[in-house]
Structure formats: structure tokens, C-alpha cells
C-alpha positions as CSV (number, residue, x, y, z in Angstrom):
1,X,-1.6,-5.8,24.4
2,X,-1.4,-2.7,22.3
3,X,-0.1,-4.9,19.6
4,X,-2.9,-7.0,19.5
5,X,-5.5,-4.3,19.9
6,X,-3.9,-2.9,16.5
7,X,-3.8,-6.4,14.8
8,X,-7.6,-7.4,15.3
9,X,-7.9,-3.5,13.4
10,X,-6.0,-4.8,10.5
11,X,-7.4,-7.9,10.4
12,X,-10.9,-6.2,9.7
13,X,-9.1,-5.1,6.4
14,X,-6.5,-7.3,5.7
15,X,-7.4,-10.4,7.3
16,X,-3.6,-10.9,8.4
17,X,-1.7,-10.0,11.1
18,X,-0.6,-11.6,14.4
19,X,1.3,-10.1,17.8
20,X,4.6,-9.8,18.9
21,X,7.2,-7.5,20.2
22,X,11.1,-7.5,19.8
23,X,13.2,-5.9,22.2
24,X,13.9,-2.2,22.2
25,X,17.5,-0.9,20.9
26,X,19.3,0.1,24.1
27,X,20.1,3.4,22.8
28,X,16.8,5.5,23.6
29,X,13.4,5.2,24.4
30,X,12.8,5.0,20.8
31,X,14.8,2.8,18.1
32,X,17.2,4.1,16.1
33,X,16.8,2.4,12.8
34,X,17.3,2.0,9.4
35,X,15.7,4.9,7.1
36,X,13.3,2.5,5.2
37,X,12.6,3.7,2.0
38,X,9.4,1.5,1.0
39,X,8.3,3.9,-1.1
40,X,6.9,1.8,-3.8
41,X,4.8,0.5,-1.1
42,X,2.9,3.7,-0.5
43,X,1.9,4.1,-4.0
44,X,-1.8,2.9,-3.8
45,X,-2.8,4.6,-6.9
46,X,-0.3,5.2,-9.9
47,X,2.0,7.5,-10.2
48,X,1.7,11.7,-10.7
49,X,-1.2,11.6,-8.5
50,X,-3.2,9.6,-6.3
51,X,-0.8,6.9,-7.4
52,X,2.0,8.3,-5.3
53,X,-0.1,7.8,-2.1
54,X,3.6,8.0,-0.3
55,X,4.9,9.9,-3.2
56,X,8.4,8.4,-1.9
57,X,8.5,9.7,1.6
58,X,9.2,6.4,2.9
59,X,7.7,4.1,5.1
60,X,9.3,3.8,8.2
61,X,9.3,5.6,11.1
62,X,13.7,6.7,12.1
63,X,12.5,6.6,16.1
64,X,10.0,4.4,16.4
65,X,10.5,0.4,15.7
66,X,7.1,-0.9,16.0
67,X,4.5,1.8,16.0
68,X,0.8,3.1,14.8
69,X,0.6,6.4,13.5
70,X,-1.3,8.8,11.0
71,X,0.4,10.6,8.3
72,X,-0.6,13.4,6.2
73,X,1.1,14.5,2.5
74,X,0.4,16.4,0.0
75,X,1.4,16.7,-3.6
76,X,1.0,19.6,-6.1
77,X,1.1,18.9,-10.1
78,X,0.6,21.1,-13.4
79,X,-1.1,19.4,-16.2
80,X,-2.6,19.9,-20.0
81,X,-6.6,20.2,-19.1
82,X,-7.2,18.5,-22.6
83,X,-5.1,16.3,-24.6
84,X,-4.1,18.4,-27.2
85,X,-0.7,20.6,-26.8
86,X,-2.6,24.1,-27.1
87,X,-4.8,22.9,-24.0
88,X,-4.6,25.0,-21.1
89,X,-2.4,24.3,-17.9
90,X,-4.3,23.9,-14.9
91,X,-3.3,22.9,-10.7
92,X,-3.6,19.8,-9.6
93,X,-3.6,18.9,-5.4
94,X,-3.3,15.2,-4.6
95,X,-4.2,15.4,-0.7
96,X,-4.2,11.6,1.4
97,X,-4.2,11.4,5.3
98,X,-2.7,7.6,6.3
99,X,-3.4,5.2,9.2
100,X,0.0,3.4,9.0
101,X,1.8,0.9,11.6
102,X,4.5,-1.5,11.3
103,X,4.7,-4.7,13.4
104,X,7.5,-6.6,13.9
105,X,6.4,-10.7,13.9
106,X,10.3,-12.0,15.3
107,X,13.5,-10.6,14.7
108,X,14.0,-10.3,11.3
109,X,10.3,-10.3,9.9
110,X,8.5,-7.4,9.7
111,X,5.0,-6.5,8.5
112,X,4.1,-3.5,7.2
113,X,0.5,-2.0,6.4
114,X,-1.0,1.2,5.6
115,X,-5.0,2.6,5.2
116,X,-5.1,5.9,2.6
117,X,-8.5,8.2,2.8
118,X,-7.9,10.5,-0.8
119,X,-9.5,13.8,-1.4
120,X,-8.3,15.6,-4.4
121,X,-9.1,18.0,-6.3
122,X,-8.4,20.0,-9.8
123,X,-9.3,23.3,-11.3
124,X,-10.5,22.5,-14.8
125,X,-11.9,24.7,-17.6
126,X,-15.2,23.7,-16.6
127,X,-14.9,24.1,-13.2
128,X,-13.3,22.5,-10.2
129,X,-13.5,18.7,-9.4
130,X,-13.5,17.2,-6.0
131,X,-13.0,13.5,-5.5
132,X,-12.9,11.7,-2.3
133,X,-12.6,8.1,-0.6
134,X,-10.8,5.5,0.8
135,X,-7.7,4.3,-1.2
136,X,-6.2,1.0,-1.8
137,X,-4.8,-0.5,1.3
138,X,-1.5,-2.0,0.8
139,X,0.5,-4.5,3.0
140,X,3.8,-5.8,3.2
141,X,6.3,-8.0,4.8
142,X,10.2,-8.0,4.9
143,X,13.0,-10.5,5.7
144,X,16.3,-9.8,7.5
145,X,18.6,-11.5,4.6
146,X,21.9,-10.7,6.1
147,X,23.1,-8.2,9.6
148,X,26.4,-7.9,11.5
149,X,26.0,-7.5,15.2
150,X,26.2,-3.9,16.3
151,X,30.0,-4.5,17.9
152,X,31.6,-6.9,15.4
153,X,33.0,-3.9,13.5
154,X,32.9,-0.3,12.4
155,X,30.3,-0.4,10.0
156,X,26.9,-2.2,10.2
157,X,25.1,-3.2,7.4
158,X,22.1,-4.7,6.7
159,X,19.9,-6.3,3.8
160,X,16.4,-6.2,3.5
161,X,14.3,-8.1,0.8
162,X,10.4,-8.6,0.7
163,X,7.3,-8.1,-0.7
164,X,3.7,-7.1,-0.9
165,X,0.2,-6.6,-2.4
166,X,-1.9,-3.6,-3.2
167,X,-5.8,-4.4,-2.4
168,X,-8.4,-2.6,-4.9
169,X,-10.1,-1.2,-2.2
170,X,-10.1,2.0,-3.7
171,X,-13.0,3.3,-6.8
172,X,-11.5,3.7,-10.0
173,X,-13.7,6.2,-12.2
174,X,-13.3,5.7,-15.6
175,X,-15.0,9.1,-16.2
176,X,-11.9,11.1,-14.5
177,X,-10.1,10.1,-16.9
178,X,-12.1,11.1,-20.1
179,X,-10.5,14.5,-21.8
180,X,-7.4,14.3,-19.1
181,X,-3.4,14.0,-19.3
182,X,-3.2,12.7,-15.7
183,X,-4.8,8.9,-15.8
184,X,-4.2,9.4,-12.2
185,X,-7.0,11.5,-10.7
186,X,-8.1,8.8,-9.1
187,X,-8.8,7.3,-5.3
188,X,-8.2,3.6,-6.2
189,X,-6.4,1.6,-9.5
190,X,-9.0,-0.6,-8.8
191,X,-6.2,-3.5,-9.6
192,X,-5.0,-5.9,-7.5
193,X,-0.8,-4.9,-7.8
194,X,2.3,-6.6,-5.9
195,X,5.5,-4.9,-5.0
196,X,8.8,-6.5,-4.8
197,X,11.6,-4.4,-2.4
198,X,15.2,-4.1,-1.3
199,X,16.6,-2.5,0.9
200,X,20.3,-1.9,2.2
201,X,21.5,-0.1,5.1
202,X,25.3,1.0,6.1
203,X,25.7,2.9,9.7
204,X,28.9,3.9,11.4
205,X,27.7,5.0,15.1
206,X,25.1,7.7,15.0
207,X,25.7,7.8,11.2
208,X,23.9,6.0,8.3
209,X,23.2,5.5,4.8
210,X,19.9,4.1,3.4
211,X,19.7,3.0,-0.1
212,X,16.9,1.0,-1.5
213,X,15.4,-0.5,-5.1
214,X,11.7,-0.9,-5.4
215,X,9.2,-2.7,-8.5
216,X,5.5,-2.7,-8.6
217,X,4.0,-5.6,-11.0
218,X,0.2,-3.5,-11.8
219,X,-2.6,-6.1,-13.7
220,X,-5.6,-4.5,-14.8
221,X,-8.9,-4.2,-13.3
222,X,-12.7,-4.5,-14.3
223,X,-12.6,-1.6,-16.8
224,X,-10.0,-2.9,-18.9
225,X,-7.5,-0.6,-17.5
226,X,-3.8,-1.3,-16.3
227,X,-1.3,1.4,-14.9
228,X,2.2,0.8,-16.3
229,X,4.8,-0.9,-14.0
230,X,6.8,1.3,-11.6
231,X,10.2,1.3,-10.3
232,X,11.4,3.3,-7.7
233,X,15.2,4.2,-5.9
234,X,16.4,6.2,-3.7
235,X,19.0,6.3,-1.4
236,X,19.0,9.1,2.2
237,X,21.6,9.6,4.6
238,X,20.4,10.3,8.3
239,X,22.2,11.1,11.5
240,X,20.5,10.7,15.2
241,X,21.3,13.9,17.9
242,X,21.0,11.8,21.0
243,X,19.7,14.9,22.8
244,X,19.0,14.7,26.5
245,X,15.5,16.1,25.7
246,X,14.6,14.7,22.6
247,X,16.3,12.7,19.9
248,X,16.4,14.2,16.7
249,X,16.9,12.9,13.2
250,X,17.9,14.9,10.6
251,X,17.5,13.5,6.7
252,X,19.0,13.9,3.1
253,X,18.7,12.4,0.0
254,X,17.5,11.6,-3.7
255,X,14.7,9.9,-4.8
256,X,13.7,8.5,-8.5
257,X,10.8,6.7,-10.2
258,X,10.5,5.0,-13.7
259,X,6.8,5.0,-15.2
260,X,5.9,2.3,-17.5
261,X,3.1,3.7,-20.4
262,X,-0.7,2.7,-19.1
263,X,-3.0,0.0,-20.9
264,X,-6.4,-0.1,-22.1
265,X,-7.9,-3.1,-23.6
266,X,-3.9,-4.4,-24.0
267,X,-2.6,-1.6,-26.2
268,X,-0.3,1.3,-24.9
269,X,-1.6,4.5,-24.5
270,X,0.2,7.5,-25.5
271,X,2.0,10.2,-22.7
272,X,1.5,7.6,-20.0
273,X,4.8,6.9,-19.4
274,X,7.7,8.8,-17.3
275,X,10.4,9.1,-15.3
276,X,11.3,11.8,-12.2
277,X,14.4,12.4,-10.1
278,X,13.2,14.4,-6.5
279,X,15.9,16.0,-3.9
280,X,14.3,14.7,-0.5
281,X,14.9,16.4,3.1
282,X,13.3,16.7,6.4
283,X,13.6,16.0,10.3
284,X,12.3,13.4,12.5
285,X,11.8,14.2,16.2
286,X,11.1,12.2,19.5
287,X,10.4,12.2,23.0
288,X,8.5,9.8,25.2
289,X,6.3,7.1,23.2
290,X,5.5,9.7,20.6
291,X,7.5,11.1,17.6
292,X,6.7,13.4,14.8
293,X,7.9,14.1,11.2
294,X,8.1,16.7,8.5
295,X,9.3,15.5,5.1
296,X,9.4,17.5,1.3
297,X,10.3,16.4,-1.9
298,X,11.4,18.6,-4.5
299,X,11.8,18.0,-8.3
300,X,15.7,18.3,-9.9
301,X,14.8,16.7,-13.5
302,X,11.2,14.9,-15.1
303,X,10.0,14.1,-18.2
304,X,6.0,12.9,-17.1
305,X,3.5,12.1,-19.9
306,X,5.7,13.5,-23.1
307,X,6.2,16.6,-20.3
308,X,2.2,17.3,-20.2
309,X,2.3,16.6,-16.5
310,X,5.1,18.7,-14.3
311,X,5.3,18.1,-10.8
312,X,6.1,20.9,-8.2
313,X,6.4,19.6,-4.6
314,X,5.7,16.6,-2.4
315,X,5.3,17.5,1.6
316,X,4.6,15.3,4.3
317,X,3.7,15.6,8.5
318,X,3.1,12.5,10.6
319,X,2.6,11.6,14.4
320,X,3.3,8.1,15.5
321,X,3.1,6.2,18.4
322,X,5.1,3.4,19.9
323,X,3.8,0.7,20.4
């Protein structure tokens, strides 16, 4: 029943969407899973900004298999405020609070789907801008490819492939961008953009290793405007304290992503390209139906926009609940 309540929600934005329930890991209350690292699947804007509406936090819940939840995240930036290399430096705070859920549809498809409200905001020369609104929802689906039973051997692995589209349901301003190094002060692309992900996942016991390759295809919108292609990797070990309280899952890993140069009217624009490598760590905790998160993302090496953007930290809280 709760599945369905969900579903006729996302079918009011989505049009998609049907019920179903899988059975429960034996383990806990919750469902000790795979780390899924969709993060190319939260971007609903482009990347150093509003783009990085997951800013590679992943997807997935560790604890919960099936679930509704709301997610908030944060990401801090440093950028030219003009487009000459004299211009001042000014701080830039990409802020997005997420409905997200995940509904499995039989054993080894999943669908995945998340709504992004953006408000952001920069101080300039000329003052401080605000912008605000509801992002571009994005959805997904992913197939089981291959799994070994949980008692055929030591390890277990498991491959994931899928894909997805990003809806422009977001506004893309053109005027944000005039005078600015970060194309990505934005609440929408306002392009319709499809993801193709991988996934694979190793666990010995209580122990596991996520590792996964992600590629967004972006087309341009109305305004003439493309964002570049993206590819993102990453790869997190995790480890589950089957406490008799509360199940706890610590994380650790790295996470990367590859900026193609933006497009307007089909040429390249300059210091639109990229590329950034980001340490990743937080906890995941869980008791009952309900779980909560903390995740952070720090930068070890990045090269934005001919080094005119810099980015400082990524940090994320969410509540979900099982469904």
C-alpha cells in the first residue's frame, strides 16, 4: 500500500511507476546492500554547481532497500566574478533539498527517481544573487546483469547496468550566465539529458566494495545552449556493525568526474571543461523503519574551467524511510 501511495506521487511527475515489493534481506530490519553509486544520476543541472544536484553522494540508501526519503546537500565553490583573469574571486553556495525513493519492480529491476527544489546563491561585485526553484527531475532504472547467491562462495558479487533520463523541469536563465565563469548557476539545464550506468559490487560477509562508471549524453535546450557530456567513477568501501541497537554503516572512498567544454549555437565555449578527483566519507545509521545519513566530499586534485572555478566541499544529511 505504501508503495502505491508513493507511485501515484511519481506518476504526477513522471508518468511511470508501478508497485511491488521484494522480500527483505534476512539480516536486519533494514537491507544491507550494495553502496550504489548513481551519482551521475543526481546531477540535474551540470556540473560545479546546480549541475551536481547529488554532487556524487550517491543514490542509494546502505539500510534501506526500497524507501522514500528527503535529502539535503550542500556544495561550496570559488569562482572568477568576471571572465577576465584579474576578476575578483567571489563564494559560491549551491544548496538542493531532494524527495528521493527507489522502488524495486521484481528482483532484479529497480527504479529509481528523485525531485530537487534549488536555492542558491552568490556574492558578486554588484551584490548578492539569490536563485530558487524546482530542479530537473531525473529517473532511472537498473537491471541485475549477473549475482551469485549469498552461500555459493566467499565473495559475492554483483553487476548492475541501466539507464535513465533527466526531465527539463527546471528554468534555465540565460541571464546567470552573462559576465560569469560558472555556466552553472542555474536551477534547471533546461535539456532533456540521458545517463548510461554501471555498477559492480564485491562483499565478503559484513564487508564490501562498491565501484561504479557513469556517462551522461546532455543535448541542448531552447536557448541554444548545451552542457558538455559528463563522466563520473568512483568506487567506496563500506562495512555494516550489526549492532543490537542500531545498524551502522560506516563509508570510504574516491570519487571523480570528467567535464566535457559547454556549447552555444554548436561551437565550444572556452573554460567550460574539467575534471575533479574528491576523497568521500560518511556514516549511515538505522533503527526501526527509519535510517539517517551524513556524507562529505572533499577535493584531493581539480582542474575546473582553466582553474577559474575551485571547489571546496560537498556535504550531505538525509532521512529515509522504508517502505
Amino acid at each position: 500500500m505504501k508503495n502505491k501511495i508513493l507511485i501515484i506521487v511519481l506518476v504526477l511527475f513522471v508518468n511511470q511507476f508501478v508497485a511491488a515489493k521484494i522480500e527483505k534481506d534476512s539480516i536486519s530490519r533494514f537491507t544491507f546492500q550494495k553502496m550504489q553509486l548513481l551519482e551521475d544520476f543526481e546531477d540535474d543541472c551540470d556540473a560545479c554547481g546546480c549541475s551536481a544536484s547529488g554532487g556524487s553522494m550517491g543514490f542509494s540508501s546502505m539500510l534501506n532497500n526500497n524507501f522514500v526519503g528527503l535529502r539535503y546537500f550542500n556544495q561550496s565553490y570559488t569562482s572568477r566574478d568576471g571572465i577576465f583573469a584579474n576578476s575578483p574571486w567571489i563564494d559560491e553556495n549551491f544548496n538542493t533539498v531532494q524527495i528521493w525513493t527507489k522502488i524495486p519492480i521484481t528482483e532484479k529491476i529497480q527504479i529509481s527517481a528523485l525531485v530537487p527544489y534549488h536555492f542558491h546563491n552568490r556574492e558578486r561585485s554588484t551584490g548578492t544573487e539569490n536563485i530558487k526553484g524546482i530542479g530537473d527531475i531525473s529517473v532511472m532504472a537498473m537491471y541485475s546483469v549477473y549475482q551469485t547467491h549469498k552461500d555459493s562462495t566467499v565473495f559475492t558479487h554483483k553487476l548492475q547496468l541501466g539507464g535513465g533520463v533527466k526531465v527539463p523541469t527546471g528554468k534555465f536563465d540565460e541571464a546567470n550566465n552573462t559576465g560569469s565563469v560558472n555556466q552553472s548557476f542555474q536551477v534547471g539545464t533546461g535539456s532533456w539529458d540521458y545517463l548510461l550506468v554501471s555498477e559492480y559490487v564485491i562483499k565478503k560477509k559484513n564487508l564490501g566494495l562498491s565501484t561504479m562508471l557513469n556517462y551522461t549524453f546532455k543535448t541542448e535546450n531552447q536557448k541554444k545552449y548545451q552542457f558538455g557530456n559528463q563522466f563520473n567513477y568512483g568506487s567506496t568501501l563500506f562495512y555494516l556493525f550489526d549492532l543490537p541497537v542500531v545498524k551502522l554503516v560506516p563509508q570510504l572512498g574516491l570519487a571523480g568526474e570528467v567535464y566535457e567544454s559547454n556549447k552555444q549555437y554548436g561551437e565550444k565555449l572556452p573554460d567550460t571543461s574539467g575534471d575533479i578527483l574528491f576523497s568521500k566519507f560518511g556514516i549511515e545509521a538505522g533503527k526501526g523503519d527509519l535510517s539517517i545519513g551524513v556524507n562529505a566530499m572533499l577535493p584531493i586534485n581539480q582542474h575546473l574551467s582553466n582553474s577559474k572555478i575551485e571547489a571546496n566541499y560537498r556535504w550531505s544529511v538525509n532521512l529515509n524511510y522504508t517502505l
